[in-house]
C-alpha positions as CSV (number, residue, x, y, z in Angstrom):
1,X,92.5,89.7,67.7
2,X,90.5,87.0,69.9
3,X,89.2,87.9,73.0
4,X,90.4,86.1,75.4
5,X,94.5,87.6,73.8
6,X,93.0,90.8,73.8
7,X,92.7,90.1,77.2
8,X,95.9,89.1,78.2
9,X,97.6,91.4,75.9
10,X,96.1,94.2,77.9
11,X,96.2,93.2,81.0
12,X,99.9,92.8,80.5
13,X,100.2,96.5,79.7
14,X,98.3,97.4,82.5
15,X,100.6,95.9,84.6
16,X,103.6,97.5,82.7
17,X,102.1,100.5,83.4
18,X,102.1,100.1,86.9
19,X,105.8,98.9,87.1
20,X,106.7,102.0,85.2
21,X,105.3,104.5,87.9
22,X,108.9,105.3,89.5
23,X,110.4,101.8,89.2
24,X,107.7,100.4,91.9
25,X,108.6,97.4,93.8
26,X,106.2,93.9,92.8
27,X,104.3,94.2,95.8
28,X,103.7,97.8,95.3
29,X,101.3,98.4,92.3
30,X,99.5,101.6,91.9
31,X,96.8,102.2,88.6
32,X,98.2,105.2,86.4
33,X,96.5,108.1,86.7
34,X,96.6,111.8,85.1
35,X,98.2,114.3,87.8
36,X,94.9,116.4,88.0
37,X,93.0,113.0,89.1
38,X,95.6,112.0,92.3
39,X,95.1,115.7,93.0
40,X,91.5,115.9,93.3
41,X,91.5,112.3,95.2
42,X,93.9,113.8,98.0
43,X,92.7,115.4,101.2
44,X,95.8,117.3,101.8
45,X,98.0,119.5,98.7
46,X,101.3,121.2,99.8
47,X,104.3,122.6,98.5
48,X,107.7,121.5,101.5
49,X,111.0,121.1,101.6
50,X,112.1,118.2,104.0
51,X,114.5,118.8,106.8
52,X,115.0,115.1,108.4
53,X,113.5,111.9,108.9
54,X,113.7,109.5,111.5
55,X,112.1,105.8,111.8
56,X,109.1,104.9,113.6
57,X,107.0,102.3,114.9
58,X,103.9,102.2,112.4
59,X,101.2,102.1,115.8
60,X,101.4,102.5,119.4
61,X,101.2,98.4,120.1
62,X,104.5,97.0,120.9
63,X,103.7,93.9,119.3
64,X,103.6,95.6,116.0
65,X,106.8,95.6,114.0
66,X,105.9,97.7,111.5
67,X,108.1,100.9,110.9
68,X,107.1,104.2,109.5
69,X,109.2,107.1,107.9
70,X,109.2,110.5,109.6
71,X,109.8,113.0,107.4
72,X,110.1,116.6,109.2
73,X,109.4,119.3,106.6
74,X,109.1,123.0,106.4
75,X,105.4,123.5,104.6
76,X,105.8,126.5,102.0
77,X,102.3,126.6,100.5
78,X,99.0,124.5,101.1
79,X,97.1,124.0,98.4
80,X,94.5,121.7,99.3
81,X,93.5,121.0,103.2
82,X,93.0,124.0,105.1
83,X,89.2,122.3,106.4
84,X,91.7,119.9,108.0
85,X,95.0,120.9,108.9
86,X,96.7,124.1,109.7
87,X,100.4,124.1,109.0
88,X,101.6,120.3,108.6
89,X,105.1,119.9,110.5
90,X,105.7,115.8,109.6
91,X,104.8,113.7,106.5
92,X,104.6,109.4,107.0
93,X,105.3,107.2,104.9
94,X,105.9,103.1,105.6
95,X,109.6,102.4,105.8
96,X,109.4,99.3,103.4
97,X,109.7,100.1,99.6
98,X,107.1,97.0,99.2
99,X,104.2,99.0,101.2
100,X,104.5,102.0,98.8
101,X,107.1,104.2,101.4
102,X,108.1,107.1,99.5
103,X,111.9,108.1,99.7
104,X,112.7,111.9,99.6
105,X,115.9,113.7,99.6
106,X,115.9,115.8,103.5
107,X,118.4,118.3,102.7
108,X,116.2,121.0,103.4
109,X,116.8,122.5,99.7
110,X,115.4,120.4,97.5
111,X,111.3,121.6,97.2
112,X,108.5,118.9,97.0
113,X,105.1,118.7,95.7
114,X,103.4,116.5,98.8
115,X,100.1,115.2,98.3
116,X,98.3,112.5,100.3
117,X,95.5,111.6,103.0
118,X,94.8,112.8,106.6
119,X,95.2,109.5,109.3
120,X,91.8,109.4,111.7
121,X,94.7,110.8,113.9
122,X,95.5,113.6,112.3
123,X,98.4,112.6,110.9
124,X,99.6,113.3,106.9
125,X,100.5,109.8,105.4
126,X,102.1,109.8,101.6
127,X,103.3,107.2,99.5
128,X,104.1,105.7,95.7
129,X,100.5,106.2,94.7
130,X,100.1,109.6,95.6
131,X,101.4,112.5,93.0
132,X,104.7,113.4,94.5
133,X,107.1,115.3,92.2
134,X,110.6,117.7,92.7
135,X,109.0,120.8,92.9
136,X,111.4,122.1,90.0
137,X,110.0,119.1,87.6
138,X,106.9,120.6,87.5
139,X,105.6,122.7,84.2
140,X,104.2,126.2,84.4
141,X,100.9,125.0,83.6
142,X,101.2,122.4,86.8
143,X,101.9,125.1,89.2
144,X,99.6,127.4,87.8
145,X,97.0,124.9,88.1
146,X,97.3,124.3,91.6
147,X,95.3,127.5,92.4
148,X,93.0,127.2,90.4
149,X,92.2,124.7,87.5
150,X,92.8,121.4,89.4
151,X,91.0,121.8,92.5
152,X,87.8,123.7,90.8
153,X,87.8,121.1,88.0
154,X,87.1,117.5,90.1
155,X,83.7,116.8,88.5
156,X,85.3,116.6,85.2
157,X,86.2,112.8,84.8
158,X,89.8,112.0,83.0
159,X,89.7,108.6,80.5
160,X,93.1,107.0,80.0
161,X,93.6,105.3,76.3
162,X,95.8,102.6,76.3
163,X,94.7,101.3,72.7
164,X,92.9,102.2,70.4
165,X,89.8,102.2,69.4
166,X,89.5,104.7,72.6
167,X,86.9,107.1,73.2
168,X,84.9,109.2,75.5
169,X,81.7,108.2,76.5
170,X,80.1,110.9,78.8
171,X,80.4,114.9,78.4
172,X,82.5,115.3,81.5
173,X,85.1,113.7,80.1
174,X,88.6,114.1,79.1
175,X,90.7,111.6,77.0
176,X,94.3,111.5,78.0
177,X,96.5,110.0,74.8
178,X,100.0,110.6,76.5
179,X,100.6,106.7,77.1
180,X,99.2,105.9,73.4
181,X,101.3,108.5,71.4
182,X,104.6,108.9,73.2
183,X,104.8,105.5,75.4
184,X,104.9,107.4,78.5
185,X,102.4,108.4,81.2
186,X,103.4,112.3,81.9
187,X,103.8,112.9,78.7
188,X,103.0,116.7,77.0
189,X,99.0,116.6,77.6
190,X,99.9,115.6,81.4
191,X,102.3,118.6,81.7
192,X,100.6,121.4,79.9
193,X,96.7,120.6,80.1
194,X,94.4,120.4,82.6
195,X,90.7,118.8,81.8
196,X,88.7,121.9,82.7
197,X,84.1,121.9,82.6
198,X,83.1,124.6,79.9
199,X,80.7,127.0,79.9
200,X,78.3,124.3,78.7
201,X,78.5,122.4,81.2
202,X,81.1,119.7,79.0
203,X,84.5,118.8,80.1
204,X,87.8,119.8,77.7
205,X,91.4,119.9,77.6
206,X,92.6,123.5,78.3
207,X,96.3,125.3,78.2
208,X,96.8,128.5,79.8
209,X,98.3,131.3,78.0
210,X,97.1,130.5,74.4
211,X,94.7,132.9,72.8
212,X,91.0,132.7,73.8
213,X,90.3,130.9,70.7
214,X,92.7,128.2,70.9
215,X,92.6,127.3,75.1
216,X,90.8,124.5,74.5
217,X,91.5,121.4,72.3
218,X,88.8,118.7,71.6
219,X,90.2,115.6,71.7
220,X,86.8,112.8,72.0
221,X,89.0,110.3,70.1
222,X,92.3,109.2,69.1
């Protein structure tokens, strides 16, 4: 294949990658990434379910139009931001679909899994880019993780393969195949594995509750 179509071939799947992450608007495009990644690039974890929501203006200035979601939510676990916040009471998110806002269900049943970054004020701001999932959608190996193999586990780096030829190119390194063997970007490896450092010091795929012998798979190439 020449070059320059290589090119546009895959820049055209890059960008069908991005549309497929939950049906995002045009001017909303956020780069697929493996669960365990947008975890350990978040400065706040937690586990809510949301109560209301009310719109409101994005700053202070009156002469800013801008609106914001308020989501009021009942935090049932932290995971990840204790340095920063306590117990988090309201989530933001921008009202317009185009900006990224997030939509979530306020019926105070339905659970979340909320991750996202701290405002200089101190407010929790979420949106498309961030992992956000129904906390029932989530595997075992997902929950499970959030104690203990995602946060511990940020050094190791996660490669995506779109194509192949695909490799890895550094020992801290995990290739994730989900997108090149079942077309989909939370595929089985996203839901089950986590890319965890060895003893050695070298990053690999690992599954909780398989025997000792068989936790990790190697997986340098396609």
């Amino acid at each position: 294949m020449p070059t320059s179509l290589h090119a546009w071939w895959l820049s055209g799947l890059l960008l069908g990658l991005s549309l497929q992450l939950r049906a995002r608007v045009e001017a909303c495009s956020c780069a697929p990434a493996h669960p365990q990644q947008l975890l350990c690039s978040s400065a706040i974890v937690i586990r809510a379910k949301v109560y209301g929501e009310k719109v409101v203006p994005a700053r202070e200035d009156p002469a800013d139009t801008q609106k914001m979601i308020q989501y009021e939510i009942k935090q049932i676990k932290m995971f990840k931001g204790f340095d920063k916040v306590k117990d988090v009471q309201y989530v933001y998110t921008p009202l317009d679909s185009s900006l990224c806002g997030v939509r979530l269900e306020a019926n105070k049943k339905k659970q979340y899994l909320l991750t996202g970054q701290i405002l200089d004020n101190g407010k929790v701001f979420i949106n498309m880019c961030n992992y956000i999932e129904p906390w029932d959608d989530l595997s075992f190996l997902q929950k499970k993780s959030l104690n203990h193999r995602y946060n511990i586990d940020c050094t190791c780096k996660i490669v995506t393969c779109y194509t192949v030829p695909c490799s890895i190119s550094a020992p801290n390194e995990c290739l994730w195949t989900d997108w090149l063997i079942e077309r989909k970007l939370y595929g089985h490896q996203a839901q089950h594995y986590a890319c965890v450092k060895r003893s050695n010091g070298t990053c690999g795929w690992y599954r909780v509750g398989l025997p000792p012998e068989k936790e990790f798979i190697d997986v340098s190439e396609p």
